[in-house]
MINUPA-168189 format. One record per residue (C-alpha): residue number from 1; y, z, x negated. Coordinates in steps of 0.5 Angstrom, whole numbers, plus 2048, in hexadecimal, padded with zeros to 3 digits. Layout:
<site><i>NUM</i><Y>Y</Y><Z>Z</Z><X>X</X></site>
...
//
This chain:
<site><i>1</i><Y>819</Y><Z>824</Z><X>81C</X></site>
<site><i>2</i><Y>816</Y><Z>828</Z><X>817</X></site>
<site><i>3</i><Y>810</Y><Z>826</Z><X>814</X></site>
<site><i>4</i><Y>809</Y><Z>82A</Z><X>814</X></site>
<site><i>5</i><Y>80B</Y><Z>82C</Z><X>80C</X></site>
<site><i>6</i><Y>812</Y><Z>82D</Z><X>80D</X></site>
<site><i>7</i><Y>810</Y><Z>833</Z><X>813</X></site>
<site><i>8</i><Y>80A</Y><Z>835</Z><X>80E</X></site>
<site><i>9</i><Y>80E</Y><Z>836</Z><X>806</X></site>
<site><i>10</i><Y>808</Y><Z>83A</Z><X>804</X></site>
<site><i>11</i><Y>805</Y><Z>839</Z><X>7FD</X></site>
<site><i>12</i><Y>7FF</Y><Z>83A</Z><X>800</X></site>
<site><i>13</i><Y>800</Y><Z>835</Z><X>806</X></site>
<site><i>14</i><Y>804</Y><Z>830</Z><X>800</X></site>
<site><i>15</i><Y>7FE</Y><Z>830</Z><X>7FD</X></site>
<site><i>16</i><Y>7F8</Y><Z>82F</Z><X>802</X></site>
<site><i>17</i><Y>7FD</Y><Z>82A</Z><X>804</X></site>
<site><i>18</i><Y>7FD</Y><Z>826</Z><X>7FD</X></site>
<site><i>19</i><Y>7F7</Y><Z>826</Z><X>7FC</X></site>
<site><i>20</i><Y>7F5</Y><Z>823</Z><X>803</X></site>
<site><i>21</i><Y>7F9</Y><Z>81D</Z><X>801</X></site>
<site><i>22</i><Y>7F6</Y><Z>81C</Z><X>7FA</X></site>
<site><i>23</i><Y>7F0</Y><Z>81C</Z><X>7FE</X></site>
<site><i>24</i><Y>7F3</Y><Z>817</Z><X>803</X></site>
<site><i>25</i><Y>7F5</Y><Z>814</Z><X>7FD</X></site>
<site><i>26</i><Y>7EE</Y><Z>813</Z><X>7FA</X></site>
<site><i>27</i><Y>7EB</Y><Z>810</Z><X>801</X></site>
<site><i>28</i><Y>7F2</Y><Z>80B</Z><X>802</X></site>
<site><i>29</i><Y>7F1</Y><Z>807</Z><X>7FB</X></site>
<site><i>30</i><Y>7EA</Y><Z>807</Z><X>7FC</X></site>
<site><i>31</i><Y>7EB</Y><Z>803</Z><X>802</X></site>
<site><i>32</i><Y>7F1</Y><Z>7FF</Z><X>801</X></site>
<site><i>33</i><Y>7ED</Y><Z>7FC</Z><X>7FB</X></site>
<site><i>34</i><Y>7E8</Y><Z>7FA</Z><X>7FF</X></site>
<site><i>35</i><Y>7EE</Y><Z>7F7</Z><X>803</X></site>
<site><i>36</i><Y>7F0</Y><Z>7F4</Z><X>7FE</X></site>
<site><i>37</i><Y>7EA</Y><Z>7F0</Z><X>7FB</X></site>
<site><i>38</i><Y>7E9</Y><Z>7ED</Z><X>802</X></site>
<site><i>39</i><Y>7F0</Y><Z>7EA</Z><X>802</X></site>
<site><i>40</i><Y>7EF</Y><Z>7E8</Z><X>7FB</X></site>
<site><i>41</i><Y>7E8</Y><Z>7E5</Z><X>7FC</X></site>
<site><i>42</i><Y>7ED</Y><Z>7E2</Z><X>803</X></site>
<site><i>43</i><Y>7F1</Y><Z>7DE</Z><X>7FF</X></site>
<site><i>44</i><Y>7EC</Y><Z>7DB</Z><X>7FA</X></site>
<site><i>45</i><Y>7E9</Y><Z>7D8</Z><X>7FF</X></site>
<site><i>46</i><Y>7EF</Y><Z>7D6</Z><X>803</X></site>
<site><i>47</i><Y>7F2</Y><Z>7D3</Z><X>7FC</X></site>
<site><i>48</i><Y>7EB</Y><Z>7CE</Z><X>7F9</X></site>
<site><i>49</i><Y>7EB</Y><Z>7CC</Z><X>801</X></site>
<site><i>50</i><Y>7F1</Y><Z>7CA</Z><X>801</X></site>
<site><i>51</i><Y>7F1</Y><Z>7C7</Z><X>7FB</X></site>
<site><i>52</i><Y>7EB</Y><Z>7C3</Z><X>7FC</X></site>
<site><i>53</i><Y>7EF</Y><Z>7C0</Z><X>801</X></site>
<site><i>54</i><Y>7F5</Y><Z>7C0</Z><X>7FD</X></site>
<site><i>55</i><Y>7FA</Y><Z>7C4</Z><X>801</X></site>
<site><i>56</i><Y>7FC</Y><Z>7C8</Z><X>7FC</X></site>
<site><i>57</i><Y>801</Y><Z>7C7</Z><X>7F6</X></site>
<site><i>58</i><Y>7FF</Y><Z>7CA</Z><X>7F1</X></site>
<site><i>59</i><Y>804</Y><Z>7C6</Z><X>7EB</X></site>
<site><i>60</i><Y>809</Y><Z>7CA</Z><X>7EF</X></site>
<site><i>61</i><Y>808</Y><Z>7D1</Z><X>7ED</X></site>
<site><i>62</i><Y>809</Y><Z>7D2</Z><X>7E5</X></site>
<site><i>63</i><Y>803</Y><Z>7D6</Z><X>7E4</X></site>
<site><i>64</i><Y>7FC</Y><Z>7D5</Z><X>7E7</X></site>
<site><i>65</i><Y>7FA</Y><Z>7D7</Z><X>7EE</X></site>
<site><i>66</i><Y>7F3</Y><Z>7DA</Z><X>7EB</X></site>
<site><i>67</i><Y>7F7</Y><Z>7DF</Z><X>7E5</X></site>
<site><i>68</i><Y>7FB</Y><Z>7E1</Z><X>7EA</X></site>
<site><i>69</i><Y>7F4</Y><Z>7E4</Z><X>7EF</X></site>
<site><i>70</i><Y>7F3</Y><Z>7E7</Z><X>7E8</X></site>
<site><i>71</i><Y>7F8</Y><Z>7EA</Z><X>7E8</X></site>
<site><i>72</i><Y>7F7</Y><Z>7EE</Z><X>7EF</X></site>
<site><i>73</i><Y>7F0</Y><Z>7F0</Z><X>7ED</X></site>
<site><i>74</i><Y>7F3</Y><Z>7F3</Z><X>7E7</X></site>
<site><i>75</i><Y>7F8</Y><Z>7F7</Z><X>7EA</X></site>
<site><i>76</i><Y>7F3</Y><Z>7F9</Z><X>7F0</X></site>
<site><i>77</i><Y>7EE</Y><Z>7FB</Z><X>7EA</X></site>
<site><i>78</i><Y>7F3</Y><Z>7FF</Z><X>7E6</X></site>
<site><i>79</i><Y>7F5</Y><Z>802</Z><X>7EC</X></site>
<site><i>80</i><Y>7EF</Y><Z>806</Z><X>7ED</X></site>
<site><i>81</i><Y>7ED</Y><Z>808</Z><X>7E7</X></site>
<site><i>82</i><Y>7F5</Y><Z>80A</Z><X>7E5</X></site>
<site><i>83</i><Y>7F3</Y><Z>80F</Z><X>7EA</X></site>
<site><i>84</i><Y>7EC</Y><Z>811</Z><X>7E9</X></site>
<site><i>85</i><Y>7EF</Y><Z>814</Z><X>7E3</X></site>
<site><i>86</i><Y>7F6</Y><Z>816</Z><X>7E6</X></site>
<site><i>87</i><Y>7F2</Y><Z>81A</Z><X>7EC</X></site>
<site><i>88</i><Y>7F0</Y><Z>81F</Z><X>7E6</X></site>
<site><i>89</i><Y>7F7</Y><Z>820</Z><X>7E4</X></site>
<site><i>90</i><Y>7FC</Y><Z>824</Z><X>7E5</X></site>
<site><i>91</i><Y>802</Y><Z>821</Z><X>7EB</X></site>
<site><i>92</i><Y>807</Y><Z>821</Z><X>7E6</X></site>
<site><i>93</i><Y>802</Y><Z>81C</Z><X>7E3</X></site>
<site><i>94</i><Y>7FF</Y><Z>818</Z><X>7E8</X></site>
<site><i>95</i><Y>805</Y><Z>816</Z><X>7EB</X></site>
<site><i>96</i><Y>808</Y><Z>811</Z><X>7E7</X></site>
<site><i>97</i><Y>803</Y><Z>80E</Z><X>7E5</X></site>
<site><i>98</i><Y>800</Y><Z>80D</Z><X>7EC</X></site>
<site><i>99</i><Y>807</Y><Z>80A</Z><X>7ED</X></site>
<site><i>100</i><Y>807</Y><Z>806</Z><X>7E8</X></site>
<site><i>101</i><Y>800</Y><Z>803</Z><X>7EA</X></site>
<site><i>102</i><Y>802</Y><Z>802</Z><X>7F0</X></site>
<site><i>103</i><Y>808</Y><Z>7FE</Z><X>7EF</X></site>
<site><i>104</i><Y>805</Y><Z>7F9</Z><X>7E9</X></site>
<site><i>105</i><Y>7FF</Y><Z>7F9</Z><X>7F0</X></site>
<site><i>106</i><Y>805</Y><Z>7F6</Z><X>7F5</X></site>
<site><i>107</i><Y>809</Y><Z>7F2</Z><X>7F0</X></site>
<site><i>108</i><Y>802</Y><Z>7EE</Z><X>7EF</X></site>
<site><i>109</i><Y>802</Y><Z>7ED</Z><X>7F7</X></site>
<site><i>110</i><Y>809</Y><Z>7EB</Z><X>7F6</X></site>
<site><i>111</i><Y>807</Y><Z>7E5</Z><X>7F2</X></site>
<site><i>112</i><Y>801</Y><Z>7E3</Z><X>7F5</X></site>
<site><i>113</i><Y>806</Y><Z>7E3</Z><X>7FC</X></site>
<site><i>114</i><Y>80B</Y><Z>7DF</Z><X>7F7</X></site>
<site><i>115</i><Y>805</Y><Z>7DB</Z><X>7F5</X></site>
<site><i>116</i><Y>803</Y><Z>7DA</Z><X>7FC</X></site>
<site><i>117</i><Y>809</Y><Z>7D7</Z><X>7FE</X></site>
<site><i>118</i><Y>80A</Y><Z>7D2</Z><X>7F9</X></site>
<site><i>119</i><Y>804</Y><Z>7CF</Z><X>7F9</X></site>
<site><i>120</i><Y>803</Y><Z>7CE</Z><X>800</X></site>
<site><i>121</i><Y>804</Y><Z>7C7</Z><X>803</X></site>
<site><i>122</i><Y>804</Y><Z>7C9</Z><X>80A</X></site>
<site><i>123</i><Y>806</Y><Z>7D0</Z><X>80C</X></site>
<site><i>124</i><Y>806</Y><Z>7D5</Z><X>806</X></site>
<site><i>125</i><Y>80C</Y><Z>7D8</Z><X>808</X></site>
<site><i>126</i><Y>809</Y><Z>7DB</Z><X>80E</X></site>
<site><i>127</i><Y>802</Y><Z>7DC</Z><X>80A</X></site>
<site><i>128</i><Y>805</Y><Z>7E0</Z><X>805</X></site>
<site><i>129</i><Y>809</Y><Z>7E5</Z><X>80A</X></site>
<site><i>130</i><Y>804</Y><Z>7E5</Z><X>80E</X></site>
<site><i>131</i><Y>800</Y><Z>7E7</Z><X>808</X></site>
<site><i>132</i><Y>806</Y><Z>7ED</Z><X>806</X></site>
<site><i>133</i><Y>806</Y><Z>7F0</Z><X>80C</X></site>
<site><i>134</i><Y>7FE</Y><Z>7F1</Z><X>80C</X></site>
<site><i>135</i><Y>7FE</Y><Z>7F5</Z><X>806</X></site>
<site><i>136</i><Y>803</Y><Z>7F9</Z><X>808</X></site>
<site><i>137</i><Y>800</Y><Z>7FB</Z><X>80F</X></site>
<site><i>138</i><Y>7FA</Y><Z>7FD</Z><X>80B</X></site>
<site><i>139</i><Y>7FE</Y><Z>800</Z><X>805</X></site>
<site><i>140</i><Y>802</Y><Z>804</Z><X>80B</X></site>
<site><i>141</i><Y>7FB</Y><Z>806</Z><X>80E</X></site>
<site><i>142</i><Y>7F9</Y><Z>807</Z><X>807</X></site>
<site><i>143</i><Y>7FF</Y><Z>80C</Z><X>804</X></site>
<site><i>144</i><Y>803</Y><Z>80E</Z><X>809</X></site>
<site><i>145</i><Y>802</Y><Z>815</Z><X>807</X></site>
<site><i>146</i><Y>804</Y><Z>813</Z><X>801</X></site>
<site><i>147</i><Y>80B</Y><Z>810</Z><X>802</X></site>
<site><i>148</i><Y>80D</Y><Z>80F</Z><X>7F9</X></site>
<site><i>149</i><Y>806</Y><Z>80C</Z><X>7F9</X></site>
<site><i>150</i><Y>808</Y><Z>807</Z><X>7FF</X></site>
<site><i>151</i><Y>80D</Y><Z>805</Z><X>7FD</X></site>
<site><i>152</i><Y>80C</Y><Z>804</Z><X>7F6</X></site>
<site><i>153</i><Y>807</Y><Z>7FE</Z><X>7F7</X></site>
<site><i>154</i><Y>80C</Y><Z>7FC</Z><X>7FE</X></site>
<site><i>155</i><Y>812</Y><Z>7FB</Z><X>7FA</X></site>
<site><i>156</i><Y>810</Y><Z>7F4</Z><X>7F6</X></site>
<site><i>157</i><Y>80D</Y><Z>7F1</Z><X>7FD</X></site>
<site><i>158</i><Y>813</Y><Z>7F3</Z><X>801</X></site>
<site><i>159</i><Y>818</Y><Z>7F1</Z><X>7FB</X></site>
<site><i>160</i><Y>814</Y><Z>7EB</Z><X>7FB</X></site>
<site><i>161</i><Y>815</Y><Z>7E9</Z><X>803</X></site>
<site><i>162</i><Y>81C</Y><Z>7EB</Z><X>802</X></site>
<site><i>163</i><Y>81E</Y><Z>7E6</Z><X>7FE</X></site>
<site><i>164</i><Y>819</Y><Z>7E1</Z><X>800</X></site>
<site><i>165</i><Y>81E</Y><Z>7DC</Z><X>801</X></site>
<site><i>166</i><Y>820</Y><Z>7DC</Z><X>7FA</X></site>
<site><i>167</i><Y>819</Y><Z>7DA</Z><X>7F7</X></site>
<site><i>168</i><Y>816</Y><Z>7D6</Z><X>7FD</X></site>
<site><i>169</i><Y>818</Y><Z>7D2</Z><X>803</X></site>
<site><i>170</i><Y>819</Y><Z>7D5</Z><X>809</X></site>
<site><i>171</i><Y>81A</Y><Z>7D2</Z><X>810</X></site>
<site><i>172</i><Y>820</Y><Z>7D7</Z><X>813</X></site>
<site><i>173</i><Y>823</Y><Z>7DC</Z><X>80E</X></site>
<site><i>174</i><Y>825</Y><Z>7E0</Z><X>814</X></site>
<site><i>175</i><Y>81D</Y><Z>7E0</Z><X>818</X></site>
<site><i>176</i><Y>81B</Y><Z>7E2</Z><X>810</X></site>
<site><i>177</i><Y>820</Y><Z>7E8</Z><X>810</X></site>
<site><i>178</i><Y>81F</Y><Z>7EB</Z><X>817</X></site>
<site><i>179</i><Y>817</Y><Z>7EA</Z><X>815</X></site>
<site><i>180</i><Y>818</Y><Z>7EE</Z><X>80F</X></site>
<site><i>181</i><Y>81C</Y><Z>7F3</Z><X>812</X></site>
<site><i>182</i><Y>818</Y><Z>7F4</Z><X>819</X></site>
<site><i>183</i><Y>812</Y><Z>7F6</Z><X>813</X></site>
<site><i>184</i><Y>816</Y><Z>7FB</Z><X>80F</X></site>
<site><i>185</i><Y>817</Y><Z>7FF</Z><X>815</X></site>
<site><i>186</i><Y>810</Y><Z>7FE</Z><X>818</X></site>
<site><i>187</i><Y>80E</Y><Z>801</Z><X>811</X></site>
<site><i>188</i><Y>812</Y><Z>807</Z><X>810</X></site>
<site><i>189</i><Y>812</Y><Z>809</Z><X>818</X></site>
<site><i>190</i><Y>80B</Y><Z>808</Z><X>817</X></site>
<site><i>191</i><Y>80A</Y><Z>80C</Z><X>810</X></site>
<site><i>192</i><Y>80E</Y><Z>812</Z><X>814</X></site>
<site><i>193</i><Y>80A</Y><Z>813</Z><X>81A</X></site>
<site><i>194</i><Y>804</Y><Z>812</Z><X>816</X></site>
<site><i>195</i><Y>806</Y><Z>817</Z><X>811</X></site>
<site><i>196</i><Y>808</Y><Z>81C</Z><X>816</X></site>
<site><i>197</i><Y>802</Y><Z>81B</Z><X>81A</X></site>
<site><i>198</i><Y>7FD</Y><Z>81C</Z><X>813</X></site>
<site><i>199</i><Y>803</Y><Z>822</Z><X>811</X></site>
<site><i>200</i><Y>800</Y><Z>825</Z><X>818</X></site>
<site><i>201</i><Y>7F9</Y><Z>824</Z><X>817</X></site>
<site><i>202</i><Y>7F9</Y><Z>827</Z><X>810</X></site>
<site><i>203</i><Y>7FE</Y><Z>82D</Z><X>814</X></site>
<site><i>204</i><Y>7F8</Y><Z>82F</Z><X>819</X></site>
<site><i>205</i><Y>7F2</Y><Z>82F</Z><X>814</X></site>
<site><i>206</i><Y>7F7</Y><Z>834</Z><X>810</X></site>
<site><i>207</i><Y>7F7</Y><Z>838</Z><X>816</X></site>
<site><i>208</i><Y>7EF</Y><Z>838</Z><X>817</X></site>
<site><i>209</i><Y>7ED</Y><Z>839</Z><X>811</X></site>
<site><i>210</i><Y>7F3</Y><Z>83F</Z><X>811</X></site>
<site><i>211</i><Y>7F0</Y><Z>842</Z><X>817</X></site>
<site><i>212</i><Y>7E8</Y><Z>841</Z><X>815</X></site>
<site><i>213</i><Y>7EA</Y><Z>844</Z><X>80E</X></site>
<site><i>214</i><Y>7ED</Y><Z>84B</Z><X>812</X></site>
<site><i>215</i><Y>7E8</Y><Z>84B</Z><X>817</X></site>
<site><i>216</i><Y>7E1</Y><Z>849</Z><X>814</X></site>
<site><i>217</i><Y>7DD</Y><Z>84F</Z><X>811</X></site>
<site><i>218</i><Y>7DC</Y><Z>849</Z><X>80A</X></site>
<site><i>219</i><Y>7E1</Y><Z>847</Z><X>806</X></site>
<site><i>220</i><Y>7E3</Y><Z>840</Z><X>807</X></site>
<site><i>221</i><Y>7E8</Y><Z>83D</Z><X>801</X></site>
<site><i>222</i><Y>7EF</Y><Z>83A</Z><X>803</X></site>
<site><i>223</i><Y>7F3</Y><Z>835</Z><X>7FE</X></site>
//
């Protein structure tokens, strides 16, 4: 089935288009920030709890745990502030940046599930899919108009859950697998469906402000 900017080539709509999912892509980061600064606040009390009851390892991680929280609050600042400065770019521009940063934001997620996992004396490897799997569904809600943006901060979690069993210790390989498969077509069905319904929405305010403008005796600008 043909997508609303597959039945619509024209410049004008491409451009109405565009610019609805820069601005859509503005309100998205700002939201899965938040998010993020949530989990991570989540995870620094999880870990000096459980420390204080001594049911976390940390001589089992090569680097220590609060570096590693540091590391995600970095990459979820530089993020920000890479596209504040990109949104005044061309395309051409922004682009590679934006999924360079979003990448560097997911690798720090991949190392934090990593170091979930290793430190965790009951339960990390639950705890660290767990964790993946929340970031991202919200990284799907967040970007799903943006697939290249998506996937660049998804591809280090999902290599991470890929290949879980090589770092860490997981109970069955082949439930881990059907998990982890069952997720990717959760993600990429959903992203699809979401996407056609927000390709249609953008569609049907196009039409509106096409008839307004050919219809209403003041002008009113269309992208």
């Amino acid at each position: 089935m043909a997508s609303a900017e597959q039945r619509r080539p024209t410049s004008q709509f491409d451009q109405h288009l565009n610019d609805t999912r820069r601005r859509a892509l503005s309100a998205g980061l700002r939201w899965f920030w938040v998010i993020n600064q949530l989990a991570i606040l989540y995870l620094l009390a999880r870990f000096y709890m459980y420390q204080d009851a001594q049911q976390v390892a940390i001589a089992g991680l090569p680097w220590g745990y609060e570096w590693q929280i540091g590391l995600v609050i970095l990459a979820s600042v530089l993020t920000p502030l890479v596209w504040r400065w990109c949104s005044r770019q061309g395309t051409s521009r922004w682009q590679p940046w934006l999924w360079g940063c979003a990448m560097l934001w997911g690798l720090a997620w991949a190392m934090t599930a990593y170091a979930i996992a290793t430190i965790e004396l009951r339960g990390g490897f639950s705890l660290a899919f767990n964790i993946v799997s929340l970031l991202l569904l919200t990284a799907l809600i967040a970007f799903y108009y943006e697939w290249r943006v998506f996937y660049s901060l998804s591809a280090p979690p999902l290599i991470f859950l890929l290949f879980e069993e090589h770092w860490v210790m997981v109970p069955s390989v082949t439930v881990h697998w059907l998990a982890v498969g069952g997720l990717l077509i959760i993600l990429e069905t959903g992203r699809r469906m979401l996407n056609r319904w927000f390709e249609l929405a953008v569609s049907r305010e196009y039409d509106n402000l096409c008839w307004r403008a050919r219809w209403m005796p003041w002008p009113i600008g269309i992208p």
